[in-house]
N, C-alpha and C positions, 0 to 999 in steps of 0.2 A: 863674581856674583856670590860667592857660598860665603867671602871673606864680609860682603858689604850685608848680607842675609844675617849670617851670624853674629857680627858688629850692632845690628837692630837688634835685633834678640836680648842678646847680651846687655844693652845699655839699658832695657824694659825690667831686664832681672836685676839691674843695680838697684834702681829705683825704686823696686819694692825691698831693697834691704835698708831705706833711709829712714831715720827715727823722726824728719819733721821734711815737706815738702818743700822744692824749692819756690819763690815769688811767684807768682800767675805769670808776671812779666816776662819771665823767661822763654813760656811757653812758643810766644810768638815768634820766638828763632828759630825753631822747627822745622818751617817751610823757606827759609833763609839759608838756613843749614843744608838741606834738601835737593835748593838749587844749588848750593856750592860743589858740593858731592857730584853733581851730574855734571858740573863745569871742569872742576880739577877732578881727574879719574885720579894722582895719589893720593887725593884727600880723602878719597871714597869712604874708605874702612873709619876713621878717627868722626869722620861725618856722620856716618850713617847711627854712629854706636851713641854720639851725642842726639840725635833725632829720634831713637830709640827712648831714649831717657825720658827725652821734653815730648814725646809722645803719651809716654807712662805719666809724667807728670801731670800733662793736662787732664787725663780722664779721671786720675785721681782727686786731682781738685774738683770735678765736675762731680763725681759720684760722693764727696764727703762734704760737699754741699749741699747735697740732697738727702741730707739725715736731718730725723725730727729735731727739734729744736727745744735748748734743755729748758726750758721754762714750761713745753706743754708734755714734759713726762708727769704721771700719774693723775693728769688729767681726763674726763672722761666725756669727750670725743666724737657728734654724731656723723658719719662718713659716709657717702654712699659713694659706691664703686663695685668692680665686676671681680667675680670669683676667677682669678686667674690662671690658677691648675688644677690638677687631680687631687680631689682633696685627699687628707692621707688618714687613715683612721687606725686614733692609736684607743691607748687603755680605759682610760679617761674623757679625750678629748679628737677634735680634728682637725686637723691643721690645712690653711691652705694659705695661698699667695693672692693679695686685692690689690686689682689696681684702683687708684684713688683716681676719683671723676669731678667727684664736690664735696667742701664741707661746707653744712647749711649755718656753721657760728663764724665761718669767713677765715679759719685758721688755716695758715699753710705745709700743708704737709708732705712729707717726701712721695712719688710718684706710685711706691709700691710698697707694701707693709705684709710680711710676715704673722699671720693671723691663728689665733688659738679658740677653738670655741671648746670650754669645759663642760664638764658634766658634775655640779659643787654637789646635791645632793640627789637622792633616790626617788626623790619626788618629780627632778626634770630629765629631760630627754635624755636617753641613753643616744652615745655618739653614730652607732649605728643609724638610730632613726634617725640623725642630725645629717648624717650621709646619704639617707636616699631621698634629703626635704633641699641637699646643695649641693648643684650643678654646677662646672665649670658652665662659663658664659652667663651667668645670671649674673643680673645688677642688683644688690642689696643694700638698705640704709641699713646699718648697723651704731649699735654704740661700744665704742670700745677704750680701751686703756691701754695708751702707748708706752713705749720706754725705747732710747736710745738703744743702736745692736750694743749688745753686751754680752761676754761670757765668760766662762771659767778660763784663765790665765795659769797653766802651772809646766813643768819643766815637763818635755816628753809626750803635753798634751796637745788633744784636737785646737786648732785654733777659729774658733768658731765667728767670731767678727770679720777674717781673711773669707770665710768661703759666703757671710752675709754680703759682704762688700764686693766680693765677684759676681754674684749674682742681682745689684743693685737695687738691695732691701736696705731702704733706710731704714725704718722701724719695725718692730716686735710687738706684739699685745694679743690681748683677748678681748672676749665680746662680753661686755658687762649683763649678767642678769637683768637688771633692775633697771636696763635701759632699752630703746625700740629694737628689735629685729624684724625687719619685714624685707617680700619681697618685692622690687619694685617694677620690673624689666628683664628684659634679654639684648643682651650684646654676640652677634652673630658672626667676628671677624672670623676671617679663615684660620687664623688662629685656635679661637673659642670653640671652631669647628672642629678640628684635631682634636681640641683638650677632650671633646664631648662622646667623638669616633673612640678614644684610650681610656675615656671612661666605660665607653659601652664594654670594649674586648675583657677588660677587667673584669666586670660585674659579672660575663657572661660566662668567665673561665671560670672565677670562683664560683658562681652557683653551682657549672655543670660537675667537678672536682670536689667542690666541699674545703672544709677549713685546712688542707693538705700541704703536706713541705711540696710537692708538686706545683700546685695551684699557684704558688707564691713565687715561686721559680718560673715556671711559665710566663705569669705573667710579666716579670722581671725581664725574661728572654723580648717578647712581645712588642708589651708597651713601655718598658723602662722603669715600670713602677718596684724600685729594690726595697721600697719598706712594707711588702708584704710577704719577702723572707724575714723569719725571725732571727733573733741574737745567735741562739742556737746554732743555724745551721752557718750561718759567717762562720761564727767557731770553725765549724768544720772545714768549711773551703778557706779560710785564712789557715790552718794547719796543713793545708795540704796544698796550696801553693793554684786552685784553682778560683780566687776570688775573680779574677780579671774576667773570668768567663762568666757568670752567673748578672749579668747586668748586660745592656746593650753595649758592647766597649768597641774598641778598636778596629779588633781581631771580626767580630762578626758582622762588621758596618762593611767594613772590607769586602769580607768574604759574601757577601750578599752581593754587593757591587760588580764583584768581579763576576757574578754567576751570571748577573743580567747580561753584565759585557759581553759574556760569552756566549751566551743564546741570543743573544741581536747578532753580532757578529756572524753568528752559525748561519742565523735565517737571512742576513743582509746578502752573503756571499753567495747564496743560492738564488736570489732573486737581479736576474743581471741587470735590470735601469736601476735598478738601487745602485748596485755597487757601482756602476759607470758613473750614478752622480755625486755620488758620495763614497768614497773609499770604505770599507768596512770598518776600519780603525778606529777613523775619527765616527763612525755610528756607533761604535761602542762605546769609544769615551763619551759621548754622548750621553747613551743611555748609562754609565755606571755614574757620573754627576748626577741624573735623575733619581738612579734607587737609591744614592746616599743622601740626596735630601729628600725621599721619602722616608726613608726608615729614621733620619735624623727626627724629621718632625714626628713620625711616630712616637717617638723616645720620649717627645716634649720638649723639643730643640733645647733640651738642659746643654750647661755650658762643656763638660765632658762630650756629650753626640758632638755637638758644634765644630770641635777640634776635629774631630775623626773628617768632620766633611770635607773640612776647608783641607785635609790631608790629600782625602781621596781627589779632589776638584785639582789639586794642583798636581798631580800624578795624573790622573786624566789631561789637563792642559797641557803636559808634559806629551803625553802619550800623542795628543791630535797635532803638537808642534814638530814630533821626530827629537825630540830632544830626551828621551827618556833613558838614553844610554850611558848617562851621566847620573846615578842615583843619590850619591851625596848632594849634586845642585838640588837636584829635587829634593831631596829630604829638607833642605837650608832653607829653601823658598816655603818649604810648607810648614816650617817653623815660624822663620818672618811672616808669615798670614796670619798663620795663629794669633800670634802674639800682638798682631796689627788691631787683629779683631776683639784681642783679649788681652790686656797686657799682665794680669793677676795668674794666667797661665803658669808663666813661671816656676810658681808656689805650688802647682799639680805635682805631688807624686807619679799619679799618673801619666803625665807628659814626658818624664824623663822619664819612665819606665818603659813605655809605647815606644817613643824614638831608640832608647835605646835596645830593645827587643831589635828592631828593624836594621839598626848600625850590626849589632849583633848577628845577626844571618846573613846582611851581605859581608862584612867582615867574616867570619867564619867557613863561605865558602872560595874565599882567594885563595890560589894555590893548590886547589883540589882540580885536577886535569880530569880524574877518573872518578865518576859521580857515582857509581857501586850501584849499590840495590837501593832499594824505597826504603828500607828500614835501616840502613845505614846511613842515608842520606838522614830521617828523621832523628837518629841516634846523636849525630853529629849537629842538625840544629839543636837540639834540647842540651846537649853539653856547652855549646857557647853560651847559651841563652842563662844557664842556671849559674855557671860559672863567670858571666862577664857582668849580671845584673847582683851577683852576692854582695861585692861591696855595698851599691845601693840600696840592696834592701836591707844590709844592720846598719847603715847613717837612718833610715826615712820612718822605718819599724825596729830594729830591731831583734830582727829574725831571720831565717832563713827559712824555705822549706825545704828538709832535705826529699822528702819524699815529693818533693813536688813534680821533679821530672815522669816518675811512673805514673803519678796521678793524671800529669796533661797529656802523657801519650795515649791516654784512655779517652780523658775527658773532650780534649778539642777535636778530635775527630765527629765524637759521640753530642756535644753540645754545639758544636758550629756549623757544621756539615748536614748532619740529625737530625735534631730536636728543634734548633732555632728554624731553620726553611719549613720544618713542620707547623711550628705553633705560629708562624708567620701563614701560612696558606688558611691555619683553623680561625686564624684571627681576619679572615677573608672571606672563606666558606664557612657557615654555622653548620658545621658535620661534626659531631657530637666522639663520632670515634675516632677522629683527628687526634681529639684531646686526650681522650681513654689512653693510643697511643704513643702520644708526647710523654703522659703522665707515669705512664708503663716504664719507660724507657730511663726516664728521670729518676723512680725509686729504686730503679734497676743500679742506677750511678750513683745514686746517694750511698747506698748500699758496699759499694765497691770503693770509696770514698772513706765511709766511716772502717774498711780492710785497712786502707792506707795510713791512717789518720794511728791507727792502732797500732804501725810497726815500731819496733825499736829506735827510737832517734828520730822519730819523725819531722822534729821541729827543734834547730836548732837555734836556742833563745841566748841574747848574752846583752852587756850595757851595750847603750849605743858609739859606736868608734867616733874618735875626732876627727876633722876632715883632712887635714894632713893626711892619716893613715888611711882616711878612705881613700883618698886620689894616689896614693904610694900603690895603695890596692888595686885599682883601678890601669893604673900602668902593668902590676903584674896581670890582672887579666887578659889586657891587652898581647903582653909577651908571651904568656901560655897560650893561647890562640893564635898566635902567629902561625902563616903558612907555612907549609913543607918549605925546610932548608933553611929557614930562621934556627941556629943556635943556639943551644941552652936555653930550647923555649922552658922545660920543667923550672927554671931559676924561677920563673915567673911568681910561682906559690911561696918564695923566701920575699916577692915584695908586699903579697897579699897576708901574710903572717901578723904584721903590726895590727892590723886592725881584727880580728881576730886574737889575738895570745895577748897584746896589752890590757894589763890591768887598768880600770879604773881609776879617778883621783879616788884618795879617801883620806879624812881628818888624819892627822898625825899623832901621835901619842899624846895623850891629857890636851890636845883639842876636840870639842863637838861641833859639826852643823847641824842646826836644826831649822826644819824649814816648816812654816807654818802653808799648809797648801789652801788654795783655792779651792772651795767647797760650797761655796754658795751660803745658805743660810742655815751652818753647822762648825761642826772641827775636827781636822785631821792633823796632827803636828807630828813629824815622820824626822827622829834625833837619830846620828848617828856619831859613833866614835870610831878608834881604830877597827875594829874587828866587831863591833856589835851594834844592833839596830833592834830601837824601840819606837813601836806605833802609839801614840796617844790620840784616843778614838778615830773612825774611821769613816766620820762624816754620815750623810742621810741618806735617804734612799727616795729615789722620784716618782719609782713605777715597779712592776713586777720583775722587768727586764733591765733596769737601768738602778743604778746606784754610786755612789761617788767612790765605793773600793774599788767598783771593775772600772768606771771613766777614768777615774784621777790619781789614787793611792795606787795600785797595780802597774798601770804605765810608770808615774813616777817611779815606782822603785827598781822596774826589771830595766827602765832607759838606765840604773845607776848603777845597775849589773848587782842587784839586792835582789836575792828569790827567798831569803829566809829573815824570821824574824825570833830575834833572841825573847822579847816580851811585847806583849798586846794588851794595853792599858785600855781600857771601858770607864772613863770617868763617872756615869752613870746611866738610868736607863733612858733616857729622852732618843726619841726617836734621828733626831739630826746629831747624835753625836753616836749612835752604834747602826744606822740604816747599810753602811757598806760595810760591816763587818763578817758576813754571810757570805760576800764574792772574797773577801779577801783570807779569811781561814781557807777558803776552797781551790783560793789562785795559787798560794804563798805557803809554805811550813812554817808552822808557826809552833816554837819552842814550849811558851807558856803563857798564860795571861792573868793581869791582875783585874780585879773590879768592883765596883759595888753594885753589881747588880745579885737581883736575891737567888737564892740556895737551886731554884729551879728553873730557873730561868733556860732557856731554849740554849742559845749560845754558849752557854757554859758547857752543854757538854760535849762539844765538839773540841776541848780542848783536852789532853789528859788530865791533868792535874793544877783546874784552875783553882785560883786565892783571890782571897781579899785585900784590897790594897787598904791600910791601914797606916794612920801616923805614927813617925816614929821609924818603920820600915827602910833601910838605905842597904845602899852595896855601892859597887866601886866595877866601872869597865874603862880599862885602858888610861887609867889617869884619872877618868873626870866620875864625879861624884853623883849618884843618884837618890832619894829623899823625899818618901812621900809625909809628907807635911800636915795630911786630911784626907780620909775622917777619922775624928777618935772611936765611934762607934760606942758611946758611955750614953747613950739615951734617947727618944725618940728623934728626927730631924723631919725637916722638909728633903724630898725628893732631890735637888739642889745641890744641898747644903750636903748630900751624902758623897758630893764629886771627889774624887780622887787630885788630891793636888799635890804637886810632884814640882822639887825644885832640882835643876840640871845645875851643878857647879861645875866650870871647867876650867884651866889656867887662866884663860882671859877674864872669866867673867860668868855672870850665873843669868838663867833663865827661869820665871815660875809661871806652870802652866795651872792654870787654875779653875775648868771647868766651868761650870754654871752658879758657882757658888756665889750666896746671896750676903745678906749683912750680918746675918747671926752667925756663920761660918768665918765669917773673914774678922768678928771681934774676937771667936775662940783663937784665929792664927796669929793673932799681936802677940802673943805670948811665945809665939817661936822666931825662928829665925828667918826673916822671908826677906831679906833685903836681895834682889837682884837687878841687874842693869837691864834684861830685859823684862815686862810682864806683859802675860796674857791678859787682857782685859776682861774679867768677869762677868761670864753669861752673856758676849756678843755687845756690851754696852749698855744692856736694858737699864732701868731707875731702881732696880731694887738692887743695885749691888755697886761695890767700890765705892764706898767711905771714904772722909776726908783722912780718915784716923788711916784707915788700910793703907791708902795708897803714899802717904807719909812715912809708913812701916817699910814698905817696898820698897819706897825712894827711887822707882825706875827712869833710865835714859831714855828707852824707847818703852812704848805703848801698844800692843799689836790688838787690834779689832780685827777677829775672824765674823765674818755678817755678809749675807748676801746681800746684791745691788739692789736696792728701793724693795728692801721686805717687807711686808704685810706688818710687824710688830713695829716699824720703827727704829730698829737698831742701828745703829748708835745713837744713843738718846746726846743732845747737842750741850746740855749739861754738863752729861759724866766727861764728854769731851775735854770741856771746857775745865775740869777740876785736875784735870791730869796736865793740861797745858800749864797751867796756872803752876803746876807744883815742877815746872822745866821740865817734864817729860816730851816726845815728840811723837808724835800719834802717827800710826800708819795703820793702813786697811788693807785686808785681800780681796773687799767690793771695789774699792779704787787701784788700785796698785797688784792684782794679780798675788799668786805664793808670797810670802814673805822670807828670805833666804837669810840665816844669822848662822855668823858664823865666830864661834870661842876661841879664841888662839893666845897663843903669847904675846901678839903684838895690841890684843884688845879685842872690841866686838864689832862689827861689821855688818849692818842690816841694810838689805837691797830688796828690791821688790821685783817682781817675775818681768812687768811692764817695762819697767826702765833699764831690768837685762837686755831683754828682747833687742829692745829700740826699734820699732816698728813705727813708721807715723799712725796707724790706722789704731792702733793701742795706746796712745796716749791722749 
């Protein structure tokens, strides 16, 4: 059973590593396969791991047929449908989940769309009032503006179309001003009912608390809702190794379950026609299946609770079978469920982190005859746990926490045990001092938190390992935790060494990679050589909390084991090409910076001794040739035209990144030397820029367009395209094609795109 459990699993995780689906036709051997498996027991394992596959397969065809359809992107849309979660209220705007019921123009759209309602100007509704006029369970005709799931694509990042397409959001949009919003109805399913019960706990926490890190936590703990902790305090609990607790997770779906179990149980044994009819056991498993799908749908039966149910439901079934004394079978079958239920599972962090917590305590206490004190006993889980889950957390993040052990021997007592049965009882009884002392309790832990967070070494960061050396590592954990009388368990840390102590790849002498990243509707181009790394701008900024230095440019670099930076080029002052430069001075050391922006400008003086990047300007790292090209700075300009343009030469071949720069800039640069194989496409592709003359100057192979998917402007204008094809160049986008990765060497240039690294089917 664990070999034919695991075989499923496994054949659902291949699946999602394939770059295109296989035939629909296939699907139907599934339940062919299925019966072959139950007929031949040695075909079980090779069976089961194929029906895993063509399991994965078919839901996948089923859910990427249920995406909008690209002829009705940037269309506008009248839909009516039910408000289908907690809406989430952010800076700007509110977002929630519709399901689609009717469109009154007869269009067919996917079942469930991803919905933004803005706030464009000060004249209309702040999103607040927009939150208390939209209930989950209300039926609204709305108008809105579709577009295919889409997102940022770069090395090291969230991959945002995986977690749309697990949760079966075909589409993304907003709700058009200038078209109807009205209310039309109520939809009352017992679903709609919950959304409505985790709306109410919500509103009632935050009124009684106020705008508080408390308030946001609680109700995090509560109802499930994590987007009313801020960026902020992640910081904190990602540095300290207690994120897994601050959200409904695993650990507390559990620990609720088992508490019921145990008080049915208590009161079952005590009353004797009970227990004569029913064994206490199975009344417990009983009732611990019931608290986990209560608290699941508390949650919002999101697909994370989901996992945890189907965990606990099958350790429960375990438990009322007698079969429970076999924990890997269990763990294998509650895998196979998952993954039954879910096949994009796989792709959870969090599932191989959960599972492997749980392999991790029963492995670690094999071999232990003499179980000592309570504190030795927790001593010894938290040493397997931080030391068997390190590999996987620098493959997944990147990081480790070292402080995380101290932190959870505080925190999971004090948040699972605590606070969560607290603010679960407050979120039952409206007793006002429930909450006063959840909230107590809470700032009391925040507090002792930001102790941790503060010590020496707290968090140790490095590139992310390759997976060879993760699984080499992965063995030595296994070795050092070996039982009493295991051998040369210490050897273990000389397997766990590679991933850890190996360097990075990095360009080789007088070669560059320069990778144009994925940034939406702006520019971040992040060059490196042997020993030194230059940013060329740092993309826009979304919101107060959010910008494309701490999404995109930051993970990028610290995944490449890059925490510093030699120079910080500012092409100029437009807000999409300097919006994340504020997270990234802040995340990153940064040496020095060029720019044209003016003498006082805010950003500037956060560096020592910033300059102006000026034509003419060159140096030399590691071989390859550096050369800013523009501005001359000899007279008034446009805004534009004042960008910093900088040509990389390197053995293979030369790159010019060129800013926003318009046609008056680009007739002063005929006159130098601008011929490179690669070029940035000027200003995102807009009509005022790249000339037939320029781009004949250039003579480039490939053409990179940095523009966000279906932007507001239009860019790439279908022309400028067209003049660059014309002149044999080959156009690539980071709206179509994710980062763009080029790479200078002796053997030539080399341009690939983040999407077709990948090789995802759901990405291309």
């Amino acid at each position: 059973m664990i070999l034919a459990a695991l075989a499923f699993a496994a054949g659902a995780a291949v699946l999602q590593q394939q770059a295109a689906l296989p035939a629909i036709g296939w699907v139907v051997l599934a339940p062919i396969l299925a019966g072959l498996a139950c007929w031949k027991r040695r075909l079980i394992v090779p069976a089961c791991f194929a029906v895993g596959f063509l399991w994965a397969a078919g839901w996948a065809h089923w859910r990427m047929a249920d995406r909008l359809a690209p002829e009705l992107e940037g269309r506008d849309i009248a839909v009516a449908g039910v408000v289908a979660s907690l809406p989430a209220l952010g800076e700007r705007s509110l977002r929630f989940e519709f399901d689609v019921e009717s469109v009154p123009g007869g269009e067919k759209l996917p079942r469930k769309l991803l919905v933004s309602w803005y706030r464009t100007s000060a004249a209309e509704e702040a999103p607040a009032l927009l939150a208390s006029a939209l209930h989950p369970g209300e039926r609204w005709l709305l108008t809105l503006r579709l577009r295919r799931p889409h997102g940022l694509v770069n090395p090291h990042g969230f991959d945002y179309e995986a977690w749309l397409l697990e949760r079966g959001i075909g589409a993304t949009g907003y709700v058009r001003s200038r078209g109807e919003q009205k209310r039309i109805g109520q939809r009352n399913s017992p679903l709609d009912l919950i959304e409505q019960a985790r709306e109410s706990v919500r509103d009632r926490f935050l009124a009684t608390l106020g705008p508080t890190p408390a308030a946001g936590i609680l109700a995090a703990l509560a109802v499930g809702d994590q987007r009313a902790i801020s960026n902020e305090e992640w910081r904190l609990f990602n540095r300290t190794g207690v994120t897994h607790l601050m959200s409904i997770s695993g650990l507390h779906v559990t620990l609720v379950s088992g508490l019921v179990a145990w008080l049915v149980a208590l009161g079952w044994r005590r009353v004797p026609a009970l227990a004569l009819r029913l064994p206490a056991r199975k009344a417990a498993a009983i009732a611990a299946i019931i608290a986990a799908l209560a608290y699941t749908l508390l949650a919002g039966f999101g697909v994370p609770a989901q996992r945890t149910f189907w965990m606990v439901t099958i350790v429960a079934a375990a438990l009322w079978s007698g079969q429970i004394a076999s924990p890997g079978r269990t763990l294998a079958l509650a895998l196979a469920v998952i993954v039954f239920f879910d096949p994009w599972a796989m792709l959870a962090p969090g599932l191989w982190l959960s599972f492997g917590a749980v392999l991790l305590i029963f492995y670690g206490a094999v071999g232990w005859n003499t179980p000592g004190s309570r504190i030795a006993q927790w001593a010894r889980v938290q040493w397997a746990i931080t030391v068997g889950l390190a590999p996987a957390a620098l493959l997944l993040f990147g990081q480790v926490s070292v402080a995380g052990p101290i932190a959870n021997a505080v925190a999971i007592p004090v948040v699972s045990v605590v606070v969560t049965p607290l603010a679960l009882l407050a979120a039952v009884l409206p007793v006002d001092a429930l909450l006063h002392l959840c909230a107590w309790l809470t700032e009391w832990l925040l507090q002792f938190l930001e102790w941790c967070a503060a010590l020496p070494g707290a968090q140790w960061q490095q590139h992310v390992p390759s997976l060879w050396s993760v699984l080499l590592a992965l063995c030595g954990a296994a070795w050092l935790l070996a039982p009493r009388g295991v051998p040369w368990r210490a050897s273990g840390l000389a397997l766990m060494a590679p991933a850890f102590c190996l360097a990075p790849a990095a360009p080789s002498p007088g070669e560059a990679w320069v990778s144009m990243l994925d940034v939406g509707q702006g520019l971040a181009v992040l060059a490196r050589t042997r020993s030194r790394t230059l940013l060329y701008d740092a993309g826009p900024a979304w919101g107060p909390d959010a910008d494309s230095g701490l999404r995109v440019v930051v993970p990028a670099m610290r995944g490449a084991g890059l925490d510093r930076l030699d120079l910080l080029v500012l092409s100029h002052e437009d807000s999409d090409h300097i919006g994340g430069a504020l997270s990234v001075l802040e995340s990153l050391e940064v040496d020095a910076m060029a720019s044209s922006l003016a003498p006082g400008h805010p950003v500037r003086t956060l560096v020592a001794a910033p300059r102006r990047c000026a034509a003419g300007e060159s140096w030399e790292w590691d071989g390859v040739r550096f050369e800013f090209l523009s501005p001359a700075w000899n007279g008034t300009a446009k805004r534009n035209d004042l960008s910093c343009v900088l040509r990389i030469a390197a053995e293979g071949g030369a790159v010019l990144l060129t800013g926003d720069i318009e046609r008056t800039a680009e007739k002063a640069l005929l006159a130098s030397s601008v011929k490179s194989d690669v070029m940035l496409i000027p200003h995102h592709g807009s009509r005022t820029s790249s000339t037939p003359e320029f781009i004949a100057a250039v003579a480039p192979r490939w053409a990179v367009v940095a523009a966000g998917y279906r932007n507001r402007f239009g860019h790439p204008n279908s022309e400028v395209l067209e003049r660059y094809r014309s002149a044999g160049a080959q156009v690539v986008r980071t709206d179509l094609q994710g980062s763009i990765a080029i790479r200078l060497s002796a053997q030539g240039v080399a341009v690939e795109g983040e999407r077709t690294r990948r090789g995802r089917y759901w990405l291309q």
